[in-house]
BAFI-3210 file (N, C-alpha, C; in Angstrom, 3 decimals, decimal comma, padded with zeros to 6 digits):
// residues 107
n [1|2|3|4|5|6|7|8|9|10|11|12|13|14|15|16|17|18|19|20|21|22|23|24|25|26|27|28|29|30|31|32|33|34|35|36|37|38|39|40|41|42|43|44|45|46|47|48|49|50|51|52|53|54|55|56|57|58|59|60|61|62|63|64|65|66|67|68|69|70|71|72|73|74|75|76|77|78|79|80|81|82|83|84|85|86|87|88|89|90|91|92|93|94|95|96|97|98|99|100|101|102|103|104|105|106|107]
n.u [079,438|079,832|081,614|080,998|083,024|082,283|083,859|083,056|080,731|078,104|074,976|071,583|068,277|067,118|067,323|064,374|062,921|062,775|065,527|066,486|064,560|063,068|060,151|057,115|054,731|051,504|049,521|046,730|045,241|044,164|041,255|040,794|040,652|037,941|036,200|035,615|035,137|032,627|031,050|031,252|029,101|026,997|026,619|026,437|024,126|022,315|022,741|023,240|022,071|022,168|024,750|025,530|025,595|027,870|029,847|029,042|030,147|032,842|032,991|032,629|034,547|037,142|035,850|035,770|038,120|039,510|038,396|039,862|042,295|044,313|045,391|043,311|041,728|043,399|043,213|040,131|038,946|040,207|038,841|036,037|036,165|036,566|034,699|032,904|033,743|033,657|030,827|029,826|028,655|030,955|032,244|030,841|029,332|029,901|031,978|034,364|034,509|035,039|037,618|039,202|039,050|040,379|042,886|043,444|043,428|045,937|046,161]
n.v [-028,931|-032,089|-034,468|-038,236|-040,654|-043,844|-046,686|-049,514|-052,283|-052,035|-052,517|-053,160|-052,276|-054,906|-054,508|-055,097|-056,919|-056,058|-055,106|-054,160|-052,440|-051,207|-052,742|-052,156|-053,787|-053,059|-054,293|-056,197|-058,684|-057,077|-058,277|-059,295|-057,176|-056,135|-058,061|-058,052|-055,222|-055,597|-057,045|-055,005|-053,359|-055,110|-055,093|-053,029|-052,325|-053,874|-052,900|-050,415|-048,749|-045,538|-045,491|-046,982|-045,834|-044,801|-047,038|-048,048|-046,170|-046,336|-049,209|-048,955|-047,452|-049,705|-051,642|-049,961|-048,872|-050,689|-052,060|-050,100|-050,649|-048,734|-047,246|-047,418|-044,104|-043,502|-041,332|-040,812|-043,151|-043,936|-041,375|-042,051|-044,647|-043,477|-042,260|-044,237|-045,865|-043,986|-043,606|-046,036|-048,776|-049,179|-052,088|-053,417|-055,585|-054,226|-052,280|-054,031|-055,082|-052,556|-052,086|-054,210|-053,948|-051,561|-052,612|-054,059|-052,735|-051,719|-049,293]
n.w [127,920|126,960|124,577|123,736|122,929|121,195|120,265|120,681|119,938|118,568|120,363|119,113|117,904|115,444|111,899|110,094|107,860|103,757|102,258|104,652|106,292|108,711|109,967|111,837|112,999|114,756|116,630|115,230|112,780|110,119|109,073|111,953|113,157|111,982|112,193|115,114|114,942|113,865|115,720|117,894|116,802|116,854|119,694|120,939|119,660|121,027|124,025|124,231|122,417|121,320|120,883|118,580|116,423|115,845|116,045|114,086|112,128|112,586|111,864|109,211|108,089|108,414|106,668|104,169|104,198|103,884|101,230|099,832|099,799|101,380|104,509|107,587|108,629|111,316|112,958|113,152|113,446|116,570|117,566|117,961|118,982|121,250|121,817|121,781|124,571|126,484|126,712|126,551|129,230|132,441|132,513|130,901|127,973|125,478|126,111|127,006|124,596|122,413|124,193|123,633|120,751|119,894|121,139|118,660|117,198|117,448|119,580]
ca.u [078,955|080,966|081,276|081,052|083,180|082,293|084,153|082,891|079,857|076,765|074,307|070,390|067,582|067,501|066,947|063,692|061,899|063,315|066,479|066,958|063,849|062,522|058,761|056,443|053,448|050,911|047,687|045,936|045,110|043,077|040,324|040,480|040,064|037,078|034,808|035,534|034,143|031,072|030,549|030,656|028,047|025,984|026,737|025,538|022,622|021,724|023,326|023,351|021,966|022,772|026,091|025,510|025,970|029,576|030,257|028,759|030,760|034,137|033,428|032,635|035,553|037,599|035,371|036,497|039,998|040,501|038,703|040,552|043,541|044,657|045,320|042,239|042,400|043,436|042,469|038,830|038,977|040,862|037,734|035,115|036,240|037,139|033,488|032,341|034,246|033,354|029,203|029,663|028,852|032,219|032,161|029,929|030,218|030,169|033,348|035,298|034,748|035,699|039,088|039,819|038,765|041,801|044,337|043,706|044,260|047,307|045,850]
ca.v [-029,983|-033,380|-035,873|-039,200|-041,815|-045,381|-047,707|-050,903|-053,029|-051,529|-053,708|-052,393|-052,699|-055,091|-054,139|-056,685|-056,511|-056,012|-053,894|-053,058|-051,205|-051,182|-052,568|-052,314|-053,891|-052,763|-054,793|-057,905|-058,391|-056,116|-058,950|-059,515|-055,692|-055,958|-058,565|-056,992|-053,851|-055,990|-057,485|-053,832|-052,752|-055,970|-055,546|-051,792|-052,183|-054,522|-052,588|-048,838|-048,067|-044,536|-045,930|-047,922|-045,263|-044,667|-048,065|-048,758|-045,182|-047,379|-050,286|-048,855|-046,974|-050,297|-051,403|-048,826|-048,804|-052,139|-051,892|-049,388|-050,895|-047,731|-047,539|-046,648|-043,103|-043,593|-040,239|-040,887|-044,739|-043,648|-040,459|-043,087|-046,060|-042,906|-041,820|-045,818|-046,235|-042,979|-043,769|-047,421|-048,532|-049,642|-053,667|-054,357|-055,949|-053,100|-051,567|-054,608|-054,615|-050,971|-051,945|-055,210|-053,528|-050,715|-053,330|-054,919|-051,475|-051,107|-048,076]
ca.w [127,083|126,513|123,472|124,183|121,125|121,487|119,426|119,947|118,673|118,895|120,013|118,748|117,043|113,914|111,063|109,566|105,962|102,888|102,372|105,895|106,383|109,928|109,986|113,013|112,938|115,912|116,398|114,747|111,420|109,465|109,337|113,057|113,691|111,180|113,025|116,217|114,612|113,317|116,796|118,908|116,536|117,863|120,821|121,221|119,468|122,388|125,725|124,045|120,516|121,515|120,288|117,571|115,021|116,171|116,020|112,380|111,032|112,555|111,212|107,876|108,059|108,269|105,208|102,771|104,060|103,237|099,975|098,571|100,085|102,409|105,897|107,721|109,106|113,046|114,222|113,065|114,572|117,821|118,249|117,382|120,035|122,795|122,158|122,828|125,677|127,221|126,618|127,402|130,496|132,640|132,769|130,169|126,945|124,981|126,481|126,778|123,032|121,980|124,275|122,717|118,905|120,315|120,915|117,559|115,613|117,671|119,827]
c.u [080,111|080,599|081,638|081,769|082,829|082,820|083,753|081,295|078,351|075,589|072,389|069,497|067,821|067,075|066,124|063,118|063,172|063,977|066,729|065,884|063,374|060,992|058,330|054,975|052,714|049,801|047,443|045,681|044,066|041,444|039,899|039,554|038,528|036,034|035,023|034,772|032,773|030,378|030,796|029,419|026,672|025,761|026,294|024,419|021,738|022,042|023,276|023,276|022,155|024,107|026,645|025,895|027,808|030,319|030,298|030,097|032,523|034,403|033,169|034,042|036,843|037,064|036,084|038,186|040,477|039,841|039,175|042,211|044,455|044,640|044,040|042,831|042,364|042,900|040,946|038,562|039,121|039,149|036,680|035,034|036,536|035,529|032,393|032,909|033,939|031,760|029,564|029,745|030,253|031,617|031,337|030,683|030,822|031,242|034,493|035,300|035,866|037,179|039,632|040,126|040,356|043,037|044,523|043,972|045,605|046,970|045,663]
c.v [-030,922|-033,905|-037,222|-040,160|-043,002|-045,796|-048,860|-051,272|-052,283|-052,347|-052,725|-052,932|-053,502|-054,748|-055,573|-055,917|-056,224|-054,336|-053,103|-052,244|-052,351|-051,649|-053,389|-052,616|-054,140|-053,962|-056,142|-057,163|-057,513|-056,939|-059,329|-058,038|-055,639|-056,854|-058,158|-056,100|-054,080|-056,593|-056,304|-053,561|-053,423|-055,917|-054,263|-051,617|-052,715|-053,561|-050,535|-048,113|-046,272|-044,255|-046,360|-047,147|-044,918|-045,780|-048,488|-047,306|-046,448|-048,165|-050,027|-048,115|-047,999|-051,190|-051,070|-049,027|-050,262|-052,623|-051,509|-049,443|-049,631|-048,095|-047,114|-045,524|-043,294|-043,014|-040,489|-042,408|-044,397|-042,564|-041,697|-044,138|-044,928|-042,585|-042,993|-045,831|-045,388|-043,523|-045,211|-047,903|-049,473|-051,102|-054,336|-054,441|-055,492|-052,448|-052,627|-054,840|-054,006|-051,355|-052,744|-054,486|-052,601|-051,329|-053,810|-053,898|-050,823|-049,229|-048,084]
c.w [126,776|125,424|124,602|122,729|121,944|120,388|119,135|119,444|119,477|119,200|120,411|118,418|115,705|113,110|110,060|108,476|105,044|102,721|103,261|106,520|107,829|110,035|111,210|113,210|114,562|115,747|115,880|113,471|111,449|109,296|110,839|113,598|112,946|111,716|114,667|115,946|114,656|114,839|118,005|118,259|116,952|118,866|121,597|120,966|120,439|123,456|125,123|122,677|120,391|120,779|119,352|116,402|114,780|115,727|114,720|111,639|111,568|111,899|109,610|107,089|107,466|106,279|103,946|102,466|102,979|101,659|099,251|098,953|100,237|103,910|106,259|108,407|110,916|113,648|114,228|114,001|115,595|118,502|118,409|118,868|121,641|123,118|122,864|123,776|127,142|127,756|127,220|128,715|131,357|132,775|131,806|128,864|125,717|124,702|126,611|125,558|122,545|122,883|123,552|121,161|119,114|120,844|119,671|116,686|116,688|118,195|121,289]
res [x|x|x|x|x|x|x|x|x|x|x|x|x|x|x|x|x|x|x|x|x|x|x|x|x|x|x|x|x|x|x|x|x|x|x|x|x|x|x|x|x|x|x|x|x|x|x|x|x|x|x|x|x|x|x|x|x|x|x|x|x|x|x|x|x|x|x|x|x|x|x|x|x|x|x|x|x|x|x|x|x|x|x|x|x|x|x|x|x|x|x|x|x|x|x|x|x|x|x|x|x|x|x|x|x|x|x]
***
């Protein structure tokens, strides 16, 4: 096993936000992710109401979160949009949805 010293300038990540702290924001706003949500649930009820209930527990999910000013919970979002994407059929509008809605929560 070796050490390695470096002396000179480190060049890294910066450090952004207040007091140095590191912040990483994934995704689109919390209102973007939120009519996304409201427009899969339209958009299943048309092409796969099979689906639609998945879609409404998501977007109610976002809902709550952001009333009671909390994150929403990911793992439940993330199951939710794997279960649309799975059921949805490939190319339709449905599923390009549920991927778009999963770039905007940063997933």
């Amino acid at each position: 096993m070796s050490t390695y010293n470096f002396h000179g300038n480190i060049s890294g990540p910066g450090n952004y936000g207040d007091n140095g702290k590191i912040e990483m924001h994934y995704g689109q706003s919390p209102a973007d992710a939120l009519r996304l949500a409201g427009e899969l649930v339209r958009q299943l009820r048309a092409e796969s109401p099979a689906l639609a209930g998945e879609a409404e527990l998501l977007r109610g999910e976002l809902v709550r979160a952001d009333e009671e000013g909390r994150p929403a919970d990911r793992g439940r979002l993330r199951e939710w949009l794997e279960l649309i994407s799975v059921g949805a059929a490939a190319g339709s509008g449905s599923f390009a949805l549920a991927q778009e809605l999963g770039r905007a929560l940063g997933m």
